[in-house]
C-alpha atoms as an extended CHARMM CRD file, in Angstrom:
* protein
*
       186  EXT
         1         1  UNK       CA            -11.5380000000      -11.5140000000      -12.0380000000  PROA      1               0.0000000000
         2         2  UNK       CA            -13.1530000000      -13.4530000000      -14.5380000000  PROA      2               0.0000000000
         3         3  UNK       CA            -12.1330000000      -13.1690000000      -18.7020000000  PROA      3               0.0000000000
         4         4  UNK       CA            -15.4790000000      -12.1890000000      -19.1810000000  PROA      4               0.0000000000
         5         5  UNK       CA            -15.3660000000       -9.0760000000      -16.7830000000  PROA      5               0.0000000000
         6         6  UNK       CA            -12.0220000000       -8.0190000000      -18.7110000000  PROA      6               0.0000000000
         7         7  UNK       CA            -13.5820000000       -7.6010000000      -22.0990000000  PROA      7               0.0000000000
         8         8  UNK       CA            -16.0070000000       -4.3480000000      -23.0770000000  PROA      8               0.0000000000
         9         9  UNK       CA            -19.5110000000       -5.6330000000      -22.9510000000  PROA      9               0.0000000000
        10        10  UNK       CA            -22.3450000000       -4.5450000000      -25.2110000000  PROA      10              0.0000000000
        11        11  UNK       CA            -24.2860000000       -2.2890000000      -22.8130000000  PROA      11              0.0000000000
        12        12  UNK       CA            -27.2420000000        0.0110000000      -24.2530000000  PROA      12              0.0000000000
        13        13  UNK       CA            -27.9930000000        3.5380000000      -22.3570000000  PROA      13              0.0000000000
        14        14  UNK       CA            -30.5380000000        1.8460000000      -20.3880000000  PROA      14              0.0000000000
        15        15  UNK       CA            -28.0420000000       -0.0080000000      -19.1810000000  PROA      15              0.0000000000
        16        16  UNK       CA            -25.7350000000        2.2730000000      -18.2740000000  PROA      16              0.0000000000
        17        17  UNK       CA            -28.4140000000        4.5050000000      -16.3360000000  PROA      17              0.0000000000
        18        18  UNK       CA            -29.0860000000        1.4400000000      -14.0430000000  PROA      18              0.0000000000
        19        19  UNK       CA            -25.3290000000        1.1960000000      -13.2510000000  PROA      19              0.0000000000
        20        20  UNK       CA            -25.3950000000        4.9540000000      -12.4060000000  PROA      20              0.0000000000
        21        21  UNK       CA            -28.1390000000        4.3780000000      -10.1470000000  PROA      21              0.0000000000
        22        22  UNK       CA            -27.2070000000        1.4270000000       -8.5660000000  PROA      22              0.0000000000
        23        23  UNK       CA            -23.4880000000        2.5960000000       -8.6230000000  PROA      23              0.0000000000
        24        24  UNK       CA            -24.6110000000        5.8910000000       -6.5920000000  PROA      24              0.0000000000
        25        25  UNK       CA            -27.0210000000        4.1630000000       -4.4500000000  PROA      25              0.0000000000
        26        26  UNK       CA            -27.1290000000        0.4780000000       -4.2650000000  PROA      26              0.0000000000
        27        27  UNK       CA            -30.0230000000        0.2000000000       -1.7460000000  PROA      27              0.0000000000
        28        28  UNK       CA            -32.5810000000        1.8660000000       -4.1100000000  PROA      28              0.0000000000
        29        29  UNK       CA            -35.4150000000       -0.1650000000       -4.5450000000  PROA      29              0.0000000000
        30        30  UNK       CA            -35.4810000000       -1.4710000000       -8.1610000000  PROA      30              0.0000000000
        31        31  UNK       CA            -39.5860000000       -0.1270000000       -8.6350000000  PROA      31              0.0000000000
        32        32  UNK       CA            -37.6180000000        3.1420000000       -7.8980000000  PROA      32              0.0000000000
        33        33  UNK       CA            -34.6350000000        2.5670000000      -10.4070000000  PROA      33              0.0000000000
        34        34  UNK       CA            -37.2450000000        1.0970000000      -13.0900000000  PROA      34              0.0000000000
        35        35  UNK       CA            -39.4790000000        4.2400000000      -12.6600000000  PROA      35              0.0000000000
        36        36  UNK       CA            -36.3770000000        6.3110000000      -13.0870000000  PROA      36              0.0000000000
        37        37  UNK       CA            -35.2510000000        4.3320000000      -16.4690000000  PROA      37              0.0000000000
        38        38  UNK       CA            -38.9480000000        3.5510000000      -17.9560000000  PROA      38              0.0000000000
        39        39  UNK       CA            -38.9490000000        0.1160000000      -17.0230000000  PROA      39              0.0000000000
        40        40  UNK       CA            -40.6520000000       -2.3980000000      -14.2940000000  PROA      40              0.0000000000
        41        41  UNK       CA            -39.0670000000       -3.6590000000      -10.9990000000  PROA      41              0.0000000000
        42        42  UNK       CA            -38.7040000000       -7.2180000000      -12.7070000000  PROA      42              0.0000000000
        43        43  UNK       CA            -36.8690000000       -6.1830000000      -15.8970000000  PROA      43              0.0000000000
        44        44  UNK       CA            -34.4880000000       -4.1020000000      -13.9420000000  PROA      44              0.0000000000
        45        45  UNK       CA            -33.6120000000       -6.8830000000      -12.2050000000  PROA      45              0.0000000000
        46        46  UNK       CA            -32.9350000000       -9.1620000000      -14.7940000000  PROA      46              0.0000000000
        47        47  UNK       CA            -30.9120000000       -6.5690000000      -16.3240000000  PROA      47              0.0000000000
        48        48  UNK       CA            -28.6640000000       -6.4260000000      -13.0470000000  PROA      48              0.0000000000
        49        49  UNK       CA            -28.6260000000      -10.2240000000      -12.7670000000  PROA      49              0.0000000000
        50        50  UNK       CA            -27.1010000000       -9.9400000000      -16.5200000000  PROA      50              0.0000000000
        51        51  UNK       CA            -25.2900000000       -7.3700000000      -15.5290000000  PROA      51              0.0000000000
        52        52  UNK       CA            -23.5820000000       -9.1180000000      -12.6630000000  PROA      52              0.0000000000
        53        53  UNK       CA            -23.3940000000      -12.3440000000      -14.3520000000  PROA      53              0.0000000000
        54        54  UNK       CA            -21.2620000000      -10.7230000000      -17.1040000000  PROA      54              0.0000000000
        55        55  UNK       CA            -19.1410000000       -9.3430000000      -14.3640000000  PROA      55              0.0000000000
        56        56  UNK       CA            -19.5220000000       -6.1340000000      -14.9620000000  PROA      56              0.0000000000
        57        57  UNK       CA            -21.4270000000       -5.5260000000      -11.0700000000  PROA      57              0.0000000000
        58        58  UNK       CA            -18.8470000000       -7.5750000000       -9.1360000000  PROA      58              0.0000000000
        59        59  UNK       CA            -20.1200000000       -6.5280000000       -5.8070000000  PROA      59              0.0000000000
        60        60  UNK       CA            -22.0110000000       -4.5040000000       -3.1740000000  PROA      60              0.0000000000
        61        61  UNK       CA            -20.7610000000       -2.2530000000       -0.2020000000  PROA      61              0.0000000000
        62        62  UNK       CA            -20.7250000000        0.0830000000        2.1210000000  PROA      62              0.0000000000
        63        63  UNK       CA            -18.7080000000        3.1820000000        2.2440000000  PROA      63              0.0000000000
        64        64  UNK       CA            -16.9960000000        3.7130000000        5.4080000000  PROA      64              0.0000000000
        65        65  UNK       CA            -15.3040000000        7.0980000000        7.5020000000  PROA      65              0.0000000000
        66        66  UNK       CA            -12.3860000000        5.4970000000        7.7140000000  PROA      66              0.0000000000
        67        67  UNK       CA            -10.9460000000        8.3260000000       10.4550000000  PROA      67              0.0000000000
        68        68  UNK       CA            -14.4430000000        8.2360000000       12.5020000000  PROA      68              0.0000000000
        69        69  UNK       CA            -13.4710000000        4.0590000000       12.9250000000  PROA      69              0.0000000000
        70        70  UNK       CA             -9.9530000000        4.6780000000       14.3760000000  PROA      70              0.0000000000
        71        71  UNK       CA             -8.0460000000        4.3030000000       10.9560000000  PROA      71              0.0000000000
        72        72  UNK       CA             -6.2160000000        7.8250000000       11.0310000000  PROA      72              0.0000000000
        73        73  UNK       CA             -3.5710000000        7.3630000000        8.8310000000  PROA      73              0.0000000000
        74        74  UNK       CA             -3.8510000000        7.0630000000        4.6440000000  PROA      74              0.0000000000
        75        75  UNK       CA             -0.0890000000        6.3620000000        3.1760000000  PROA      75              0.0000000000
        76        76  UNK       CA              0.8900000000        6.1190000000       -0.3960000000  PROA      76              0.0000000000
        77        77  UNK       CA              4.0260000000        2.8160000000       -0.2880000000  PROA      77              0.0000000000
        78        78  UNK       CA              6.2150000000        2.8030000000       -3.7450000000  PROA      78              0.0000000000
        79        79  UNK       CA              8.0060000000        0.1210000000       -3.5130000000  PROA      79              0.0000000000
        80        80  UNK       CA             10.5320000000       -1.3870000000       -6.0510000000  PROA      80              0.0000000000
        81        81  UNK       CA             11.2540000000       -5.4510000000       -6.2400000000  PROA      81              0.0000000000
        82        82  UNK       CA             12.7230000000       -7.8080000000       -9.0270000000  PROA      82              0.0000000000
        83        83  UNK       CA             10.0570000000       -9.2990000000      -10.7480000000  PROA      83              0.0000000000
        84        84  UNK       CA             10.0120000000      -13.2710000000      -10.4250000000  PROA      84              0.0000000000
        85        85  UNK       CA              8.8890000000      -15.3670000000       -7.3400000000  PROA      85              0.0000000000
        86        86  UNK       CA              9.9310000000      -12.7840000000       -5.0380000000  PROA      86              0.0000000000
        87        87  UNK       CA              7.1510000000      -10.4920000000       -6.7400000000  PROA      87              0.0000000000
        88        88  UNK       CA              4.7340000000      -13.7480000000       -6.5150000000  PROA      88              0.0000000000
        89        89  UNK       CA              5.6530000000      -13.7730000000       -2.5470000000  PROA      89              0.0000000000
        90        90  UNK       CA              5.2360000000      -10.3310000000       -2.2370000000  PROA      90              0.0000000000
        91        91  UNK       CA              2.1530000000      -10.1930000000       -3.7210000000  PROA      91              0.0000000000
        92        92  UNK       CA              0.7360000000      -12.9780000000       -1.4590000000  PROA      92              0.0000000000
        93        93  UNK       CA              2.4300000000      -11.2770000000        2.1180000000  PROA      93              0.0000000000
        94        94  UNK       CA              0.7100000000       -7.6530000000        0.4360000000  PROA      94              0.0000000000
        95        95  UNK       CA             -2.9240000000       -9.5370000000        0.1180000000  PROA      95              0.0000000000
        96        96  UNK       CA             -3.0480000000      -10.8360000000        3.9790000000  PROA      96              0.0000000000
        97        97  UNK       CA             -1.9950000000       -7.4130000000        4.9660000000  PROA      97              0.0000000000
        98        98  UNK       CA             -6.1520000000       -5.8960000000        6.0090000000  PROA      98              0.0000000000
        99        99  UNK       CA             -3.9620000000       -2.1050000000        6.1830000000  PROA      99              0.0000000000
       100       100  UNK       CA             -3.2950000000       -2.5310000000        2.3680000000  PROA      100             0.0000000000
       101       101  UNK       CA             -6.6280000000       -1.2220000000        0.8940000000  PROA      101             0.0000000000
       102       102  UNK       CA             -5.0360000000       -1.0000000000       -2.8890000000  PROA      102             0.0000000000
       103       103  UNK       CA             -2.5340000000       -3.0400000000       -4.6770000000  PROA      103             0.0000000000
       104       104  UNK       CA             -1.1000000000       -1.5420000000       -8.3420000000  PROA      104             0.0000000000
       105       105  UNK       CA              1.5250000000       -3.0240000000      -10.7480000000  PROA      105             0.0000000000
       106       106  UNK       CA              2.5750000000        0.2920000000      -12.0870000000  PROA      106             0.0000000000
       107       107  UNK       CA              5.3020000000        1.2930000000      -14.6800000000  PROA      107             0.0000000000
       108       108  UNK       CA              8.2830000000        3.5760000000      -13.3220000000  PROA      108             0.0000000000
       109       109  UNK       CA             11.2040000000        3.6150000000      -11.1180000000  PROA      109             0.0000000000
       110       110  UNK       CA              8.7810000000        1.0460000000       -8.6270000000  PROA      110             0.0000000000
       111       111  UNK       CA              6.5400000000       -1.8320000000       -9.8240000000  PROA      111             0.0000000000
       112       112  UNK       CA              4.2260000000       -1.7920000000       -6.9370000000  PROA      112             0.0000000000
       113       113  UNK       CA              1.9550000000        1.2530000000       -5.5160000000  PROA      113             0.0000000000
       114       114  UNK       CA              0.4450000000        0.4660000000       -2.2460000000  PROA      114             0.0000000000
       115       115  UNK       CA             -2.8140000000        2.3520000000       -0.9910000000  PROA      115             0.0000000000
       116       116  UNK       CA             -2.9450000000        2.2950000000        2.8910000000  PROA      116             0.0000000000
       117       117  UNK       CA             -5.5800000000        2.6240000000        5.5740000000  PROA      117             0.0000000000
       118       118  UNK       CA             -3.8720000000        2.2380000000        8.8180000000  PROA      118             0.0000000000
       119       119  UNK       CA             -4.6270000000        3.0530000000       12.9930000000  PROA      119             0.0000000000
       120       120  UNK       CA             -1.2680000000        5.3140000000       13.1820000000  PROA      120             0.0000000000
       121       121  UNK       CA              1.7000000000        5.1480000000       11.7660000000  PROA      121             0.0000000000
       122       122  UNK       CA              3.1400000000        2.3380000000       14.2780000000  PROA      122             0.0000000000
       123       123  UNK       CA              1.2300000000        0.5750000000       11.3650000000  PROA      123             0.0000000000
       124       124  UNK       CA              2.6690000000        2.0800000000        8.5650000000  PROA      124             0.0000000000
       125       125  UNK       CA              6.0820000000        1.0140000000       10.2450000000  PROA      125             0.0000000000
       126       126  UNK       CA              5.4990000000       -2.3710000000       10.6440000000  PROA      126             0.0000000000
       127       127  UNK       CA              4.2040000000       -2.9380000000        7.3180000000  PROA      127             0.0000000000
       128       128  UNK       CA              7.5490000000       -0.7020000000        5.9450000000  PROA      128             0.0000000000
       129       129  UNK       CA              9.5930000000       -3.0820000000        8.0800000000  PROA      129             0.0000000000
       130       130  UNK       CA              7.8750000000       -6.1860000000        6.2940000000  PROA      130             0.0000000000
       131       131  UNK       CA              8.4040000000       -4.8500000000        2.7070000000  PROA      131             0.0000000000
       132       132  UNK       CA             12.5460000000       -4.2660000000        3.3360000000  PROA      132             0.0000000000
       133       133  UNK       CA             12.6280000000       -7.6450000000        5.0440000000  PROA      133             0.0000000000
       134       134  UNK       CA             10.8230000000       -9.4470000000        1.8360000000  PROA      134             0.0000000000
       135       135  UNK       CA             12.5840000000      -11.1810000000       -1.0780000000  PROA      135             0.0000000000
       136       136  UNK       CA             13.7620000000       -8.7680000000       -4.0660000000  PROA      136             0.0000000000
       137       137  UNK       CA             12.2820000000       -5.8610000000       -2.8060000000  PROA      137             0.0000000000
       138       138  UNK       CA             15.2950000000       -3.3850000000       -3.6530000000  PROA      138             0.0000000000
       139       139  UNK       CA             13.5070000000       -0.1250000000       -2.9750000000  PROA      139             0.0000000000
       140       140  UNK       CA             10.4530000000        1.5200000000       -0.6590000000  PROA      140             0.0000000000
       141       141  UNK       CA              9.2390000000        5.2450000000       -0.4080000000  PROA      141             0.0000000000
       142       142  UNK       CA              5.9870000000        5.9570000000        1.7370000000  PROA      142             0.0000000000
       143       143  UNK       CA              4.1930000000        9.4150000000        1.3550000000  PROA      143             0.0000000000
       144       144  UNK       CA              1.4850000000       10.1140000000        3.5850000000  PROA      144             0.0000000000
       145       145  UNK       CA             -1.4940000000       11.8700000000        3.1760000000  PROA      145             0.0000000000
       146       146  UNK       CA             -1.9820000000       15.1970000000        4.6160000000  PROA      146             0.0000000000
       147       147  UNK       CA             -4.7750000000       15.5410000000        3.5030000000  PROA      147             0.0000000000
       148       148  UNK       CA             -7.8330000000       14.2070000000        1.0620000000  PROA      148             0.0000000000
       149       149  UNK       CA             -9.2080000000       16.8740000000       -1.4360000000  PROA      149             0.0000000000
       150       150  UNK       CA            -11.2610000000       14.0220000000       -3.7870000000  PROA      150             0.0000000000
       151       151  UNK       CA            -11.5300000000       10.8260000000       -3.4530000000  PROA      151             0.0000000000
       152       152  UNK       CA            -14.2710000000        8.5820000000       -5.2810000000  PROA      152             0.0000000000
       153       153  UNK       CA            -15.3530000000        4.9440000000       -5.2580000000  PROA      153             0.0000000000
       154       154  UNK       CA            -17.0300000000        5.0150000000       -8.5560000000  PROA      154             0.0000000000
       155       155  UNK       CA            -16.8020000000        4.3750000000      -12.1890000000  PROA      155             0.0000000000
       156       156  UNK       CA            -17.3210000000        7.9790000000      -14.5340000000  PROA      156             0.0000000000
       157       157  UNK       CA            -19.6270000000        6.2400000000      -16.5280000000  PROA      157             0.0000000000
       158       158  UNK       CA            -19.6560000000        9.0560000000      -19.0610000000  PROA      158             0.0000000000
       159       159  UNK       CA            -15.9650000000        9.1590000000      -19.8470000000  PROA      159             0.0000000000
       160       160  UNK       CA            -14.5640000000        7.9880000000      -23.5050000000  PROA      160             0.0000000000
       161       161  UNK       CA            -14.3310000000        4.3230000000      -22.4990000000  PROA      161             0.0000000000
       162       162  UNK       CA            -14.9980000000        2.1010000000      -25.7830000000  PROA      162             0.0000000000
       163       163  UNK       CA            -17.6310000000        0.5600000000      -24.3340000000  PROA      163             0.0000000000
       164       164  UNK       CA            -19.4990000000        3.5720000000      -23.4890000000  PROA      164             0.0000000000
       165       165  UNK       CA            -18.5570000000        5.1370000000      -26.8500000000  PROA      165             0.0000000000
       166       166  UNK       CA            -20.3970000000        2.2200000000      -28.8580000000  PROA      166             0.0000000000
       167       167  UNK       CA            -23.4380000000        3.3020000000      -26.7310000000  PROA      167             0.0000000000
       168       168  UNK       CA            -23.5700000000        6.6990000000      -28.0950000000  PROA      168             0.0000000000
       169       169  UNK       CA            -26.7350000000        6.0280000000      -29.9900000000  PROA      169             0.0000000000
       170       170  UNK       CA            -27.6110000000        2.5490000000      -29.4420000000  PROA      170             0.0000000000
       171       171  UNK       CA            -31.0760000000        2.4390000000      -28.6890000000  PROA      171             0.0000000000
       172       172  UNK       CA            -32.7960000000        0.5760000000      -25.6110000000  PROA      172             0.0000000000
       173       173  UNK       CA            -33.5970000000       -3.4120000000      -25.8180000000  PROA      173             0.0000000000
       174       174  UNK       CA            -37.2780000000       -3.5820000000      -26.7130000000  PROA      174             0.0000000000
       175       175  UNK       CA            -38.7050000000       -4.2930000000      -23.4200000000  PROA      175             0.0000000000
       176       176  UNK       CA            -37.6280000000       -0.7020000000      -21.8080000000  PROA      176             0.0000000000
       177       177  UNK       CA            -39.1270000000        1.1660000000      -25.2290000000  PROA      177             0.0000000000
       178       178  UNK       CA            -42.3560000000       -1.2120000000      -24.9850000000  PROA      178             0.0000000000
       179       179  UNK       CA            -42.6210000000        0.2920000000      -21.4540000000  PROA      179             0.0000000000
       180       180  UNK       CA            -41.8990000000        3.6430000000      -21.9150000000  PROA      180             0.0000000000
       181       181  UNK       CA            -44.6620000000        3.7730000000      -24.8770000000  PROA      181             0.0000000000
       182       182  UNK       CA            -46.7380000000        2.3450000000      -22.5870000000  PROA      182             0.0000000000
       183       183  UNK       CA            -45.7960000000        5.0090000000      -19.8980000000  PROA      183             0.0000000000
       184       184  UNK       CA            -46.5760000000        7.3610000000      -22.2270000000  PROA      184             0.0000000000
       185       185  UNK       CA            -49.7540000000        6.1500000000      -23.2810000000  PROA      185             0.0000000000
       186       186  UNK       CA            -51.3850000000        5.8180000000      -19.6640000000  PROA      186             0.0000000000
């Protein structure tokens, strides 16, 4: 990830109701988005173009049914190593690894939290097996998923973040109030 993506960016609300759009739906046609925000298809793509150039939109997807493609199996790995170049190692086994979905340097008894997305748990085992055979890792607990009661793929763009604070009354960039006067107007 890029410095720039790292550091708040100066986003107004019409801003941030493009990201909610395009965050819930990223094949909406931009006339669609603009008519939703009060501005044309062109300046709501320059606005994503900034928006992506500034790293805050780092990419687009699909979300898949995991289960309906085979991948039964979600498991939660703890796992405990010395930090040093056996973390380094780790870290590069852990990112050719397509069952790990999530990666997380975390505080606590274990440095590492694992998200998995596996077939079975033959999967699960092998990837256990790998951990305990790696340099410096000292500890590994796996909890499986019984079941999923919420899980989301999106930002809450209305929480306290600073950057969303500082928009609390920022007004538009001229070109989305020129077009909303003009919206009016017509």
């Amino acid at each position: 990830m890029s410095k720039k993506a790292d550091k708040p960016l100066s986003l107004d609300t019409v801003d941030l109701e493009i990201l909610k759009h395009v965050q819930s739906d990223c094949k909406r046609p931009l006339h669609a988005i603009g008519d939703l925000v009060g501005l044309s298809a062109p300046s709501v793509m320059e606005r994503i173009r900034k928006l992506e150039q500034a790293g805050v939109i780092v990419g687009y997807s699909a979300k898949l049914n995991a289960r309906t493609l085979g991948f039964a199996v979600t498991a939660f790995v703890q796992v405990q190593v010395r930090t040093g170049p056996g973390l380094k190692k780790l870290l590069d086994i852990l990112d050719k690894e397509s069952t790990v979905q999530e990666c997380h340097l975390v505080s606590g008894r274990y440095n590492l939290l694992l998200k998995l997305v596996a077939p079975g748990h033959a999967e699960v085992q092998r990837l256990t097996d790998t951990l305990y055979a790696a340099e410096d890792v000292l500890s590994v607990e796996v909890n499986v998923a019984l079941s999923t009661s919420v899980e989301r793929n999106q930002v809450a763009l209305s929480s306290p973040a600073p950057a969303l604070r500082a928009i609390a009354g920022k007004k538009p960039r001229r070109n989305a109030t020129v077009r909303s006067a003009q919206a009016k107007s017509a």
